[in-house]
C-alpha angles and dihedrals in degrees: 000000000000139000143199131198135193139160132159141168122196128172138175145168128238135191129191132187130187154091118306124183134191105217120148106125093004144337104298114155127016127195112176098188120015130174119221116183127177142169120219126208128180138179134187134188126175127180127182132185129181127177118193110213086182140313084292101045130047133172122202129183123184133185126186123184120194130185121185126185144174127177109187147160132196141197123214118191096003094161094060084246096103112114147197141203093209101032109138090229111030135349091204108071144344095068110151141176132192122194123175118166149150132224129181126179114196115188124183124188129183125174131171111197121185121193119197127173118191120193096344086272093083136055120179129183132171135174134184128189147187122201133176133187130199113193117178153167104189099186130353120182122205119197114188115179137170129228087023091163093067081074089068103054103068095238110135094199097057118068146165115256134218112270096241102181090122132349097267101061081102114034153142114247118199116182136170141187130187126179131181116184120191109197140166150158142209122200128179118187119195120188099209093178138330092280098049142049123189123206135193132173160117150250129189131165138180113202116181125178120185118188145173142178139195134189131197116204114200099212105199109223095201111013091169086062100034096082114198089223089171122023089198094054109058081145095089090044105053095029106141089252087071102062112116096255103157093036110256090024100105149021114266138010124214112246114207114175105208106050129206093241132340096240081059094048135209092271129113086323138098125283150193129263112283096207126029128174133177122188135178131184130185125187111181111179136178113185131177124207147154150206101224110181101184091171135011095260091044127072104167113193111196117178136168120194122196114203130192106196123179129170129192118190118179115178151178116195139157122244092034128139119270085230100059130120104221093229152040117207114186134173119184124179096214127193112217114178120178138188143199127190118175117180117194091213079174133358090267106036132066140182121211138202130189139168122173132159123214141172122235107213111204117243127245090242085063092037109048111074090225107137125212120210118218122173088265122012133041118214123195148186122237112205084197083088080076097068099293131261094310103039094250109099123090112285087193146017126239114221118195108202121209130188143174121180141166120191129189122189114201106180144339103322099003130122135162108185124172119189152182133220151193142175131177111194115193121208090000126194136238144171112244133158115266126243100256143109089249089061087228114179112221137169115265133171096242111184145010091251147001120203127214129202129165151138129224130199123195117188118175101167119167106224100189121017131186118235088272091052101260120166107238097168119010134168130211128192126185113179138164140195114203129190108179123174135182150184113237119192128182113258109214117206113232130074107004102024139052095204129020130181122173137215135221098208119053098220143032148173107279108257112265104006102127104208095223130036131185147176139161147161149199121217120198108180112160125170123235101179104276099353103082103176124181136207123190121188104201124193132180137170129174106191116230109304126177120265107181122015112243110242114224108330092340112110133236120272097235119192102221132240105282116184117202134204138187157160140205122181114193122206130187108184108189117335092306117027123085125176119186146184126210119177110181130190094013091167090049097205127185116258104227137202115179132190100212122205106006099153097261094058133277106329124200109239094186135353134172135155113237096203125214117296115220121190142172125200138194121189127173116203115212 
């Protein structure tokens, strides 16, 4: 029996400044500087247990905990320069926005695996796992005020006033998440000869998600006479003594949408969930393969996979048409072959083959027409992807996988590998931006097929070595060219669709696809009798690659091109002290997010330095 143990806990604070823009139809909101601060926590626990029966049969259970968290707070307009095109005042200046929330993502995963050989002829392994997820945001609080900038010139008699377009301008947000996810696998292994494997098995998994979401809107009865004497105290103002009971008593009521009951009513009560959904997927498989060596040099791995999928996605949402039906249930049989070659043209080269189809399944998150509400964009879910309106659009999307590689390992530790790829998507999906007044972004099938082509190259080369071969400085590239093209069609809404949007152009570049990827390092690891320490210089760059898919005329949102560059030195110092240095970021670019051809030029949608990280750590090692 054997055991391992593990258990961290790591937190940091970030700020970000910046500008930060809401385009999608048109320019909406502007927010020239805006001050974003979190704080990060994050806590780890893994436990593993393996029992031994005997050298044929093993058991293995493993548990991982993970717990996520960000506080954080942001400024919009902090400057009094922030604007908007429908603001009551002006439209010129004093737009702000305060946003202050909290999210925690709890995942728990549990898995218990059993290996057993039998006469050397049969291996058989199995697994089965449990897994929950808890995603929340217990409580965000959105401030929006106008003439901010009154609140910067340390006058007393002039002050910002409460936005008062709707109710929820300022509002409470509560929002929860819960996942379980069954999932298992069978696998038989025969070794028929010593040429060929045969291999049988299976793969299910249940995945549900069940999710809600509430707001709470504070409408302000009088706004001219309810003065923002202090933009960092909203506590006084929206102190439960202050609700309007008696009506005209107070200051503001609470707004809810979906009422407990209408006798209740939707004023200063509690209220229901204005948005519900409910999904389940299942995907069941059996599959058959096998490792045929028919010579030395050749090692061919067929394989065909037969998958049952089936979604169900019930929902309640808000902004849906009256004519919807408030779920999509599919269920699709898929063929999915596969197929491996691998030639040994020396001992130490190889050229590989591969083909494989698989089916990409869309997420609930892209399914559910839920819509989140950032500051300044609105994402939302499309339950078309399940077939649209009528049942008889595409519920998946088939992907075809080509590729082509030769390897070549020099010595201990070295590769030099080059590669060819190519991948056909049918019925791909992509985020656009909806045809509506809100400029909501959801998820569409855009198109009848997406094409992939691309090259990789993988270098890892050992510049200096000591008399065993042991790499004292060593160098590693990964790069990768990527040319990626789609249809795009206009998607009209009616009959067959819930939500359409169009296009002016009949083809694009596939949403986040970057067309060129790189990363490389550089490893210095000399030997000074027993202190070993090790440096390692890491770099990395994605060019610009689309984020988002422009709607009409309107241009793609494109995340640009961000190089990044790092260094960790690692130090042991005796059997249990390690000291090490990490230094994150070194080339501090900006993080970019850029509206393209809107008509007055490219504009940032949201931009923010993320600064170098420095750390120092010390570990003892019992």
């Amino acid at each position: 029996m054997s055991y391992f143990v593990s258990a961290s806990f790591d937190s940091g604070y970030t700020f970000r400044e910046g500008p930060a823009v809401d385009f999608t139809n048109v320019l909406k909101v502007n927010f020239p500087s805006v001050n974003e601060y979190a704080y990060n926590t994050n806590t780890t626990a893994l436990g593993n247990l393996t029992y031994r029966i005997n050298p044929e049969h093993k058991l293995s259970f493993t548990s991982l905990f993970i717990n996520s968290a960000v506080d954080a707070v942001g400024y919009y307009g902090v400057n009094g320069e922030g604007t908007n095109r429908d603001a009551i005042i002006t439209t010129d200046e004093g737009f702000y926005i305060m946003n202050v929330q909290f999210n925690q993502d709890m995942i728990f995963v549990n898995q218990l695996n059993g290996s057993h050989s039998f006469e050397e002829k049969f291996l058989f392994e199995w697994g089965v796992g449990f897994n929950k997820v808890y995603s929340d945001e217990p409580d965000r609080k959105r401030i929006t005020l106008e003439n901010y900038q009154l609140s910067l010139d340390d006058d007393p008699n002039t002050n910002p006033v409460f936005y008062t377009n709707i109710p929820f301008d300022n509002q409470r947000f509560f929002q929860s998440i819960e996942d379980g996810e069954l999932n298992s696998y069978l696998d038989l292994g025969y070794k028929a000869s010593e040429q060929l494997t045969l291999g049988f098995g299976y793969n299910g998994k249940r995945k549900e998600r069940n999710f809600n979401s509430i707001r709470y809107g504070y409408r302000i009865t009088d706004r001219d006479n309810t003065p923002i004497t202090d933009v960092n105290n909203f506590d006084d103002i929206f102190d439960v003594s202050n609700i309007n009971i008696p009506e005209g008593s107070g200051l503001w009521d609470l707004i809810v949408l979906n009422p407990i009951s209408n006798e209740v009513g939707n004023v200063n009560r509690p209220g229901l969930p204005e948005n519900t959904y409910k999904g389940v997927m299942n995907v069941y498989a059996g599959f058959v393969n096998a490792q045929w060596t028919p010579t030395e040099k050749w090692l061919v791995v067929p394989g065909i996979r037969l998958e049952s999928f089936s979604q169900n996605v019930e929902y309640d949402v808000i902004n849906i048409r009256p004519d919807d039906p408030g779920f999509r249930d599919v269920y699709e049989n898929i063929f999915v072959p596969s197929l491996n070659v691998r030639y040994s043209l020396t001992e130490d080269s190889n050229l590989r083959f591969s083909f494989s189809k698989t089916a990409s399944f869309p997420e609930f998150k892209e399914v559910a027409p839920f819509v989140y509400e950032d500051v300044i964009q609105r994402i939302g879910g499309n339950p078309d992807l399940l077939g649209g309106l009528d049942g008889t659009g595409a519920t998946y999307s088939d992907v075809y996988n080509y590729d082509l590689k030769y390897e070549w390992f020099l010595e201990r530790g070295e590769i030099i590998s080059l590669s060819g790829f190519a991948k056909t998507i049918k019925n791909p999906v992509n985020r656009v931006v909806a045809a509506d007044a809100t400029g909501t972004q959801r998820y569409f099938r855009t198109g009848d097929q997406a094409d992939v082509y691309g090259v990789e190259l993988e270098l890892r080369k050992n510049l200096l070595s000591d008399g065993n071969d042991n790499a004292i400085v060593s160098i590693g590239l990964n790069a990768a060219y990527t040319h990626t093209q789609q249809d795009l069609k206009d998607i009209p809404a009616g009959e067959k669709n819930t939500f359409g949007t169009t296009f002016d152009r009949d083809s694009d570049r596939l949403e986040g696809a970057s067309p060129f990827i790189m990363n490389a390092d550089l490893n210095y690891s000399p030997v000074f009798g027993n202190y070993r320490p090790k440096a390692t210089l890491v770099f990395s760059y994605f060019a610009d690659r689309i984020f988002s898919l422009g709607a009409g005329s309107l241009g793609n949102i494109v995340e640009r091109s961000v190089p990044s560059l790092g260094f960790v030195l690692r130090n042991d110092i005796g059997e249990h002290f390690e000291v090490n240095f990490s230094a994150q970021n070194l080339l501090n670019p900006d993080v970019s997010f850029v509206r393209e051809n809107t008509g007055i030029g490219d504009v940032i949608i949201r931009e923010y330095n993320l600064g170098i990280n420095l750390g120092v750590t010390l570990a003892y090692k019992f």
